[in-house]
C-alpha positions as CSV (number, residue, x, y, z in Angstrom):
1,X,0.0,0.0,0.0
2,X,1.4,3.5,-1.0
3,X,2.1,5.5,2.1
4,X,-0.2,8.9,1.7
5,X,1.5,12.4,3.1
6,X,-0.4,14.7,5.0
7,X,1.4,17.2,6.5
8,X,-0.2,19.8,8.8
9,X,0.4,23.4,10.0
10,X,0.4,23.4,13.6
11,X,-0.7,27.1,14.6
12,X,-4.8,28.0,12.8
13,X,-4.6,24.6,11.9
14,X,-4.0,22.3,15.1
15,X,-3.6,24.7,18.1
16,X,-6.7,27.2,17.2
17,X,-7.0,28.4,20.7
18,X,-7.7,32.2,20.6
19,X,-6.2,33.1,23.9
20,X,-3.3,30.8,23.5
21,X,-2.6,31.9,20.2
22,X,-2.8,35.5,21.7
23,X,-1.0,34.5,24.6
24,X,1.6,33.5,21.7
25,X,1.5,37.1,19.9
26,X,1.8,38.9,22.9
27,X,4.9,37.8,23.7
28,X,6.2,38.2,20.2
29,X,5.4,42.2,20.7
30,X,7.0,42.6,24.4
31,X,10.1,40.8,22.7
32,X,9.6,43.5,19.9
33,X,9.4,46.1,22.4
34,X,12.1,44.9,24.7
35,X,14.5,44.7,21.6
36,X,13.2,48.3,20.1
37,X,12.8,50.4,22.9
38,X,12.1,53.1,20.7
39,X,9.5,51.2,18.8
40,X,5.8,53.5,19.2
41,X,3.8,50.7,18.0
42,X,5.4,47.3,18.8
43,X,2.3,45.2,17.5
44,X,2.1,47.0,14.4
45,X,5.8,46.5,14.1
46,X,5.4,42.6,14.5
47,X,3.0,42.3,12.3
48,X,4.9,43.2,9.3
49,X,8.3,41.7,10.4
50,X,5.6,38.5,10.6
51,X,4.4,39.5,7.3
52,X,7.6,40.0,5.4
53,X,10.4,37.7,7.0
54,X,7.8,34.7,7.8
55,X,9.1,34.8,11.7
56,X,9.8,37.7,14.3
57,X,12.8,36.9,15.0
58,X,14.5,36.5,11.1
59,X,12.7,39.9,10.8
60,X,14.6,41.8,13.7
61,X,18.1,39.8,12.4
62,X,17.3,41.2,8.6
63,X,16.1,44.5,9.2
64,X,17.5,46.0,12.4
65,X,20.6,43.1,12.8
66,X,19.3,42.4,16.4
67,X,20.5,39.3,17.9
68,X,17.8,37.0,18.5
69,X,19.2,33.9,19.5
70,X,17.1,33.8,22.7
71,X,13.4,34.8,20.9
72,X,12.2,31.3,21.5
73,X,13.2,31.3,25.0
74,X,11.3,34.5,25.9
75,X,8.9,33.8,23.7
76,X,7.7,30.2,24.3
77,X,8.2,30.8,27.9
78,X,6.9,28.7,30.7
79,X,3.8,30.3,31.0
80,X,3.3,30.1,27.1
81,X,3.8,26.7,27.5
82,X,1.9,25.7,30.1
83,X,-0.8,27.6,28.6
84,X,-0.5,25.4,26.0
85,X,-0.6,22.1,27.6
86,X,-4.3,23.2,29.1
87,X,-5.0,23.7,25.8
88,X,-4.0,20.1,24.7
89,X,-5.4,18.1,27.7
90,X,-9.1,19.7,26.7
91,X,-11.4,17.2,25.6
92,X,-12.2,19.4,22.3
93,X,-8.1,19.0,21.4
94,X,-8.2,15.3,22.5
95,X,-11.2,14.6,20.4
96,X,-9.2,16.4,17.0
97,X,-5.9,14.5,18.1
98,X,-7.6,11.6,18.0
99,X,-9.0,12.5,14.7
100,X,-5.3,12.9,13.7
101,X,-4.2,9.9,15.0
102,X,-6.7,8.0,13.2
103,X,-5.2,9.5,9.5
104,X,-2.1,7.4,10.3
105,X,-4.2,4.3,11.1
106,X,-5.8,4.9,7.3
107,X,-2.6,4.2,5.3
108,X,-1.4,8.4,5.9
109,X,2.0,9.5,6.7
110,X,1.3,12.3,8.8
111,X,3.5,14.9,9.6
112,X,3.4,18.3,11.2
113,X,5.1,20.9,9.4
114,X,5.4,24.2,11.7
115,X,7.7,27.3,11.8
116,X,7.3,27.4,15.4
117,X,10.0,26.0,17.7
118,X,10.4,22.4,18.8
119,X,9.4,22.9,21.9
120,X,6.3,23.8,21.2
121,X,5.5,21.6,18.2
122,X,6.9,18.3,20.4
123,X,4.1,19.1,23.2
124,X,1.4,18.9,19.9
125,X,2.7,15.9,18.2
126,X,3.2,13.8,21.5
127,X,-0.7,14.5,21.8
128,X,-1.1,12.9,18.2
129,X,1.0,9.7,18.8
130,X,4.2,7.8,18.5
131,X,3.5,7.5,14.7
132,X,3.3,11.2,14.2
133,X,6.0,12.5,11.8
134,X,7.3,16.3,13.1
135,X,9.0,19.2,10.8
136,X,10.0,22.5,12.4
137,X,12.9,25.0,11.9
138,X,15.9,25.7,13.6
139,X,16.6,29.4,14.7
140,X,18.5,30.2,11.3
141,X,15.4,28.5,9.3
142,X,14.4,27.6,7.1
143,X,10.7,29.0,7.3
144,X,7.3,28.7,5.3
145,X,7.1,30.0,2.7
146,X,11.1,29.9,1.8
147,X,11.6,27.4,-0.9
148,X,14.2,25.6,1.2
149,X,11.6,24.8,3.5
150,X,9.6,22.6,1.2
151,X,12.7,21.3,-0.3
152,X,13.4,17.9,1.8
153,X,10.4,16.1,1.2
154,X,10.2,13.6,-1.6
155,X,10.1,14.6,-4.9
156,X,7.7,11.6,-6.2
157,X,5.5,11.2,-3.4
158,X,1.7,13.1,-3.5
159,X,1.9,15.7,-0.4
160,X,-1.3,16.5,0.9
161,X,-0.6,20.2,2.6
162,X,-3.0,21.9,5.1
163,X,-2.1,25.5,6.3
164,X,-4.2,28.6,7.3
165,X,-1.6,31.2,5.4
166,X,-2.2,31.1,1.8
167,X,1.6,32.6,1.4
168,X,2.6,29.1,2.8
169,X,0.4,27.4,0.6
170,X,1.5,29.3,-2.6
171,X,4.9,28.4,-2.5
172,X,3.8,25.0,-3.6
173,X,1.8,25.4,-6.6
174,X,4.8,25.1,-9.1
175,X,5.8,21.8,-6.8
176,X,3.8,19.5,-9.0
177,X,3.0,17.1,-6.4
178,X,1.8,19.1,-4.0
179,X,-1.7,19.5,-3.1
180,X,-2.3,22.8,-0.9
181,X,-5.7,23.1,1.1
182,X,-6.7,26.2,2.8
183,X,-7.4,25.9,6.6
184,X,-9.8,28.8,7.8
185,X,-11.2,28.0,11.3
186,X,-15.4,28.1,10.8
187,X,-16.5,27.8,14.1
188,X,-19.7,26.5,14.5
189,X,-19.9,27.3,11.0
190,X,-19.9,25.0,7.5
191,X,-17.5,25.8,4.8
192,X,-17.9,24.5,1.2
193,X,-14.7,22.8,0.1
194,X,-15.7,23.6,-3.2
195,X,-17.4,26.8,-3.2
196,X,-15.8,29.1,-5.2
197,X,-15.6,31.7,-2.5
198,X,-13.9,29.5,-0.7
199,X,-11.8,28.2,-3.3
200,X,-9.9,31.1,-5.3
201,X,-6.9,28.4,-6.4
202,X,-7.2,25.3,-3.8
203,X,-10.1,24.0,-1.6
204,X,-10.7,25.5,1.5
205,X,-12.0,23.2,4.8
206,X,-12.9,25.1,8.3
207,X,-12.5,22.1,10.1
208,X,-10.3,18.5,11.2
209,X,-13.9,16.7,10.6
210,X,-14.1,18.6,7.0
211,X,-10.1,17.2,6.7
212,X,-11.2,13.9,7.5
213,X,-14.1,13.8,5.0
214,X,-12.2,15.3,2.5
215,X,-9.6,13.5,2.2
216,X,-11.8,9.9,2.4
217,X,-13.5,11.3,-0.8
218,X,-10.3,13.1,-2.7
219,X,-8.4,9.6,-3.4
220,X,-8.3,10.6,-7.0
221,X,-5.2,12.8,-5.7
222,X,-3.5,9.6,-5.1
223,X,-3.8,7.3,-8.1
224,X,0.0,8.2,-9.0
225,X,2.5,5.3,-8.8
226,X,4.2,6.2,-5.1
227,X,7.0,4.5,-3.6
228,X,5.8,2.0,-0.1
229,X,8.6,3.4,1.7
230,X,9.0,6.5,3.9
231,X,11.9,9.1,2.5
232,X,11.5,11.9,5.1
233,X,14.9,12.8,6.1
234,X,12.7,12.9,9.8
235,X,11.8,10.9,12.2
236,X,8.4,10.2,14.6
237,X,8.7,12.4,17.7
238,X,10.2,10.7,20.6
């Protein structure tokens, strides 16, 4: 049986908490403050290093040449992370990581593909299980949406991508065996995969259980000849 790869965004994708996720940004503008004193509107200011550079810190290093080795330290600090394991021991985020689980019990290769730090995205994958592939960046990168950061995955295996930044997303449509899928959180709300408001160049989903029923019906996007074995140059979490 051909393995299948799904890889996942972590943050808007898996970890759609709005207060941890604020709890997240927050501390990404105090280090922007703390690192430009002079800074008038330090929120403003991370936004568009976010915007441009892909990451906080890579911003500050490019534009201002601020030493950032210690962003993920003040940033992901014990608070944040704390913060997050609430987050994960919820029965809503059990109920999703077991939905997650269950893709790698259905012939998927699942792997979590972040540009946040390890120690954040090990605490997620440990709550999908041990068969749970993980993909995050060192400090120098390289980050969604650089090229490098897509360029380790197989070449002839079908990739199934799900991420809520559409800049992500686009950096695979020349890849041609990528398939991108928009993530936008819906709530209590139903999203049209195939609504063309929804879909300007790749279906959008709002939800895991939208994933799930997805991809049960899209196994058209697997009828390529794929190799059995698993060439990611990573491992499952330990």
């Amino acid at each position: 049986m051909a393995v299948k790869s799904l890889l996942l965004d972590i943050d808007g994708v898996i970890v759609r908490d709005r207060l941890l996720l604020a709890h997240v940004k927050d501390n990404c503008v105090r280090y922007v403050q703390n690192k430009i004193p002079e800074c008038r509107d330090p929120r403003q200011v991370n936004n568009v290093l976010y915007l441009v550079h892909g990451h906080t810190a890579r911003g500050l290093t490019h534009s201002f040449g601020i030493d950032t080795r210690d962003f993920n330290e003040k940033v992901y600090d014990k608070s944040v992370l704390d913060h997050l394991a609430e987050v994960i021991y919820s029965a809503d985020f059990q109920a999703e990581a077991k939905e997650i689980h269950d893709f790698s019990q259905k012939g998927w290769n699942v792997t979590l593909f972040s540009n946040a730090p390890e120690v954040w995205c090990r605490q997620v994958a440990r709550a999908m299980g041990d068969d749970v592939y993980l993909r995050c960046p060192t400090m120098d990168g390289p980050f969604k949406p650089e090229a490098a950061a897509y360029e380790n995955f197989s070449k002839v295996q079908t990739h199934v991508f799900v991420d809520d930044s559409l800049k992500n997303l686009g950096a695979t449509r020349s890849l041609p065996n990528w398939h991108p899928i928009h993530f936008e959180d819906s709530g209590a709300s139903t999203v049209d995969v195939f609504a063309p408001t929804h879909r300007p160049w790749c279906p959008t989903i709002g939800s895991i259980w939208e994933l799930s029923l997805f991809l049960d019906t899209a196994d058209f996007l697997m009828d390529r000849h794929e190799p059995s074995d698993c060439p990611y140059s990573s491992s499952p979490h330990q």
